[in-house]
Every structure is written in structure tokens, then in C-alpha cells.
C-alpha positions in Angstrom: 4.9 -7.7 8.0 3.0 -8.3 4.7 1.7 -12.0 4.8 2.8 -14.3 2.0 1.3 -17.8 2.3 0.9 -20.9 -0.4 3.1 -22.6 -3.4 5.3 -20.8 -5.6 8.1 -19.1 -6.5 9.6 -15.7 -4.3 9.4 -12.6 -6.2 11.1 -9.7 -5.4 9.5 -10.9 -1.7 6.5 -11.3 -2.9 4.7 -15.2 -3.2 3.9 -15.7 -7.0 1.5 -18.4 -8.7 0.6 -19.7 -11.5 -2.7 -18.4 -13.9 -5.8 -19.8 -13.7 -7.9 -20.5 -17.0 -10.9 -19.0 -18.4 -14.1 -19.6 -20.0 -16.1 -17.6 -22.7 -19.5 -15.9 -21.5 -22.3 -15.7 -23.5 -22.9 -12.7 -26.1 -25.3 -9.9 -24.9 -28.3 -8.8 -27.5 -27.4 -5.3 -28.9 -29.9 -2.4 -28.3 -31.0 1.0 -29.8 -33.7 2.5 -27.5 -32.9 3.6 -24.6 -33.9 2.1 -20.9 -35.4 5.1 -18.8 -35.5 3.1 -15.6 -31.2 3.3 -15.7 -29.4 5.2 -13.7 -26.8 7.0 -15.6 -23.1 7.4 -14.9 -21.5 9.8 -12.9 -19.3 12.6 -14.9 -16.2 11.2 -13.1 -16.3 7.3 -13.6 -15.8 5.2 -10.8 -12.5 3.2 -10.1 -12.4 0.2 -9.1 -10.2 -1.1 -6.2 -10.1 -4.6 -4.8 -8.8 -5.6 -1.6 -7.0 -9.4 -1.1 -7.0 -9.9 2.8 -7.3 -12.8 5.2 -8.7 -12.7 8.8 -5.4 -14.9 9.5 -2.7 -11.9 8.5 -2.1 -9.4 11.6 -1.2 -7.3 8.6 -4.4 -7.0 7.2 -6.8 -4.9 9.2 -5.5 -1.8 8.7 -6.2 -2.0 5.2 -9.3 -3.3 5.9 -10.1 0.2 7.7 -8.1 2.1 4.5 -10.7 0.1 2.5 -13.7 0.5 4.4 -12.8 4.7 4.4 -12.0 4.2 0.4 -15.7 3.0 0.3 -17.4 6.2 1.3 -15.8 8.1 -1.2 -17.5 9.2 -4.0 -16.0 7.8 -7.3 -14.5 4.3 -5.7 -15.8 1.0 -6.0 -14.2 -0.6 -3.2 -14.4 -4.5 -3.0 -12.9 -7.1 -0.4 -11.9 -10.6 -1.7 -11.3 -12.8 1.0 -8.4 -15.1 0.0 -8.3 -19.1 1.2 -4.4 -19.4 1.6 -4.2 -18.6 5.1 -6.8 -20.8 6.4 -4.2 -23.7 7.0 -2.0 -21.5 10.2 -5.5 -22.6 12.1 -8.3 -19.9 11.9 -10.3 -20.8 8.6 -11.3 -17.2 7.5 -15.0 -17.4 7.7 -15.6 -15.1 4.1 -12.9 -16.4 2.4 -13.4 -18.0 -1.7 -11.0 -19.6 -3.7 -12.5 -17.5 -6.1 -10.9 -15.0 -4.7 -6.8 -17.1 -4.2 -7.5 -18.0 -7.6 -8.1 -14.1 -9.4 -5.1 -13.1 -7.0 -2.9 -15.9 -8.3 -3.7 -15.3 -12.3 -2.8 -11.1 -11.1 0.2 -12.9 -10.4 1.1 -14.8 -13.3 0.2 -11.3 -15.4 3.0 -9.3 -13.6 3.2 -5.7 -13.5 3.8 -3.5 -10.9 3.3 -5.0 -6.9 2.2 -8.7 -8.9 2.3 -11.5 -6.3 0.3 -13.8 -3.7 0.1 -11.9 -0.8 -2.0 -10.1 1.8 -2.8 -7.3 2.6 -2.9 -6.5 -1.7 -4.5 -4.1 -3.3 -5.3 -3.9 -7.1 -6.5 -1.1 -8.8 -8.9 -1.5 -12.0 -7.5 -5.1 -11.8 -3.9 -3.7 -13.0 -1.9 -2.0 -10.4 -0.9 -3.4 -7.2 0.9 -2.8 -3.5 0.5 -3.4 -0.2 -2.7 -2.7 1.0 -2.3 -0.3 3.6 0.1 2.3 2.0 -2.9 4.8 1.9 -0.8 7.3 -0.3 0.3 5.1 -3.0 -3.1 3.8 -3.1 -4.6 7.4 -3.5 -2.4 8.4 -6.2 -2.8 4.8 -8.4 -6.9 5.8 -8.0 -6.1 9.6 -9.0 -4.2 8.2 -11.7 -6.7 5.6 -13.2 -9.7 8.2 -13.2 -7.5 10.0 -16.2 -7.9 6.7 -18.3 -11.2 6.9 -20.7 -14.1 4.3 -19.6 -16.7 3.0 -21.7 -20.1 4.6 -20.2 -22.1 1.7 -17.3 -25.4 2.9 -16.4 -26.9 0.3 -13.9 -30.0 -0.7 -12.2 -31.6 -3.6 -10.5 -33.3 -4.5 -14.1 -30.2 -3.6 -16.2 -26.4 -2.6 -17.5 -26.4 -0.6 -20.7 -22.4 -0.6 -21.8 -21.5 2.0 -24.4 -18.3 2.6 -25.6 -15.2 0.9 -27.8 -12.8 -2.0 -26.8 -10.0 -3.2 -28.2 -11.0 -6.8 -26.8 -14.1 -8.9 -25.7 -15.1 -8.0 -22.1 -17.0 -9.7 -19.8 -19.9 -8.0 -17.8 -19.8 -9.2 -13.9 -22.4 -8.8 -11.7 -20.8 -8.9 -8.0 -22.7 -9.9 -5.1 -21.6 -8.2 -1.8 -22.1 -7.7 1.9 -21.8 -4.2 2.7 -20.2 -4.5 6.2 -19.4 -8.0 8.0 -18.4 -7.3 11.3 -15.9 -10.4 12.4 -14.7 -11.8 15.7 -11.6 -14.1 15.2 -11.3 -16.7 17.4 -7.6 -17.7 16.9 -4.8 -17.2 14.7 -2.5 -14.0 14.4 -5.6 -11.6 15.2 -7.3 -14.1 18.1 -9.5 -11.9 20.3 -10.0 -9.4 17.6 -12.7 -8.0 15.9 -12.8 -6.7 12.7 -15.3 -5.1 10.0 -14.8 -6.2 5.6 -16.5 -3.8 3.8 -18.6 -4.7 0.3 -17.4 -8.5 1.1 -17.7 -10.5 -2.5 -19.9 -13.9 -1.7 -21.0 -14.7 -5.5 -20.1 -13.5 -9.2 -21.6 -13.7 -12.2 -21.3 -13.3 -15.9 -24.4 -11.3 -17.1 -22.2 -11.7 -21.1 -19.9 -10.6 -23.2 -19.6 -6.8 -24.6 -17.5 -6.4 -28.2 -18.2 -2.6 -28.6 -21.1 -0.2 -29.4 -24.7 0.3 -27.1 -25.3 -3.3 -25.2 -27.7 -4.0 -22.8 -27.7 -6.5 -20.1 -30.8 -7.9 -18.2 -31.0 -8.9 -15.0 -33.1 -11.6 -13.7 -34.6 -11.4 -10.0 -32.4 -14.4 -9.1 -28.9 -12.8 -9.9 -29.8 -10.0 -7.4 -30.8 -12.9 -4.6 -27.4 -14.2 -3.3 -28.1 -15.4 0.5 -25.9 -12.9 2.5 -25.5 -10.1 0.0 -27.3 -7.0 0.4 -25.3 -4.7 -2.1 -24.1 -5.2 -6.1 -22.0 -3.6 -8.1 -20.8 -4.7 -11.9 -17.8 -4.4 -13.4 -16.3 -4.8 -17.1 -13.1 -7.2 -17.3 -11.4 -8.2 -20.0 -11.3 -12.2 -20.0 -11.7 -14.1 -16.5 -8.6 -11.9 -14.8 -8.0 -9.6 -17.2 -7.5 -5.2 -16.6 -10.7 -3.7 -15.2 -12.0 -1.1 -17.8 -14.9 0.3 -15.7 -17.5 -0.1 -12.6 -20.4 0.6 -10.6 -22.6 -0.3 -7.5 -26.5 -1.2 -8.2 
């Protein structure tokens, strides 16, 4: 059974919540020169996936494997956000952010296809969502979002160059992850289990705002030293919960 925990209203069996507001980052300096230290995109652009689980939902860790397989595919940036809403049934999930309830929620309040508050969800380019653990579906919603155009991300642990066109401000996100948390629940509806969260989000930042053209990004030592995170990726969103245009790992 697909968990559905917290307040709101029951959509088409699915929990829905209400959006969560935003802030404006701050602008980005353009540039003309290039920046030989970055390491350029691949031919087919990544597509992001993100993964809303809880150690507290027995429906969860198979997607948490279909995630963690996703993840050593070329051409998939494969995240897990933790969610919060399950921690009150008595095993508080140990990676959980409400960082993480609160994206899911405003997903929510968007609509679209699969919208809603539950676990195990997956959301593709931050559009797209279903169940988790439906492999296929998964599959052909990634298959499908390679086809869309993405502005060009070349990435390293100094930089983000963004080149392209939008239609609306972005922000640039750097994402600080763990690349494998290996997990032994005490209680709850997996007690006695134990179970590995692949490229695990503990901290997010907003390296600025990209409007279009050739921008580049710096990144300070200090973004890149999150205590417990050991991989990064970035990502381009439009707003604070908006579509994903594009991604990559560090």
C-alpha cells in the first residue's frame, strides 16, 4: 500500500497539501570567457529524478532499491528526499527534512499528473509524478524528459556555467548529498530492517538566479563542506518548487 500521512484533502487517493512560499535568490554576474577547469555536459543531458520516501512506509524500500539502480545509470540524476510526515506512527526517520514535506507538498498544490502527499513518490524534472516503485512508468517518464531541450550546465567543484534561454527566472541549486546511507530501523512498519538511501539530500543552496544567456556561478569552499555529504549535484528550478529544466552531479 502506498503510504499517505499528514493534513489535507484526499485526491483521487492521494493526500494533497497546500504550497509553500518562496523567496528571490540573488542575481549571478554574466560572463564571456570561458572557465577551462569545467567539466562540460554530456551529449545527452541528465534527467533529474527525485525520490520522496520515509524509513516509516513498508512501501518504500523497493523504490529505494529502483532508485539506488536508477543512480548507476548514465544520464540520471537520482536524488532521495526524506520526508518528515511519517515520523509521528513512532520511528522518527533519521534523514528526514521538512525541506523535503514541504517541496513535496507545493508539487502538490501544482497538480499535474500523480500530484499528492505521499510515499513512495517519484517526480521527474520536478513535473511528473507516480508511485515510486512502478519501475516501467518511471523509465518511460525519464525516456520521455531526455527529448525536452536543456539549457547547457557544465559543473565543477569551483563552478556552474548555465547557457541557454528561459522563459522565466531560474534558480541555480547546489545540493548536498550522501551517496549511500545504509539504515537499520528500529521500529515502525520496517522494524528489524535495514535499508540503503542513495544520493540522500542533507543541505541546499541557492548559488543565484539565471535570466538567460552564458552565466557563471562560483562556488565557495564552504558550500561544498556540508557535515555528512560526500557528493553534489546542481540543478536549475524555476522558483522555489517550480519544473526542473536541467542537472548534474559535481
Amino acid at each position: 500500500m502506498v503510504g499517505a500521512v499528514g493534513v489535507g484533502m484526499a485526491v483521487g487517493g492521494l493526500m494533497a497539501a497546500g504550497p509553500e512560499g518562496a523567496g528571490k535568490p540573488p542575481a549571478a554576474p554574466r560572463i564571456a570567457a570561458k572557465d577551462a577547469a569545467l567539466r562540460p555536459a554530456a551529449a545527452a543531458p541528465p534527467v533529474v529524478v527525485e525520490l520522496f520516501t520515509s524509513q516509516g512506509c513498508s512501501s518504500c524500500p523497493p523504490a529505494d532499491a529502483l532508485l539506488a539502480a536508477l543512480a548507476r545509470e548514465p544520464g540520471v540524476v537520482a536524488i532521495t528526499r526524506p520526508v518528515t510526515y511519517w515520523d509521528r506512527l513512532g520511528w522518527k526517520d533519521t534523514l528526514a527534512r521538512e525541506e523535503n514535506t514541504t517541496l513535496q507538498r507545493a508539487y502538490a498544490a501544482r497538480g499535474g499528473t500523480g500530484a499528492g502527499v505521499y510515499t513512495p513518490q517519484a517526480v521527474v524534472q520536478g513535473g511528473a509524478a507516480m508511485v515510486g516503485s512502478r519501475g516501467q512508468q518511471l523509465r518511460q517518464t525519464i525516456a520521455a524528459a531526455r527529448r525536452v531541450p536543456q539549457p547547457a550546465i557544465a559543473a565543477s567543484r569551483t563552478g556552474v556555467v548555465v547557457d541557454g534561454s528561459t522563459a522565466r527566472p531560474v534558480s541555480v541549486r547546489l545540493l548536498a548529498l550522501t551517496e549511500a546511507a545504509d539504515v537499520a530501523i528500529g521500529t515502525g512498519e520496517n522494524g528489524g530492517r535495514r535499508v540503503r538511501y542513495t544520493n540522500v539530500v542533507r543541505g541546499e543552496k541557492v548559488l543565484g538566479e539565471w535570466r538567460g544567456g552564458k552565466v557563471r556561478f562560483a562556488l565557495p569552499a564552504r558550500a561544498l563542506a556540508v557535515p555528512g555529504a560526500d557528493r553534489y549535484a546542481v540543478i536549475l528550478r524555476e522558483g522555489a518548487a517550480g519544473p526542473i529544466l536541467g542537472g548534474r552531479f559535481l
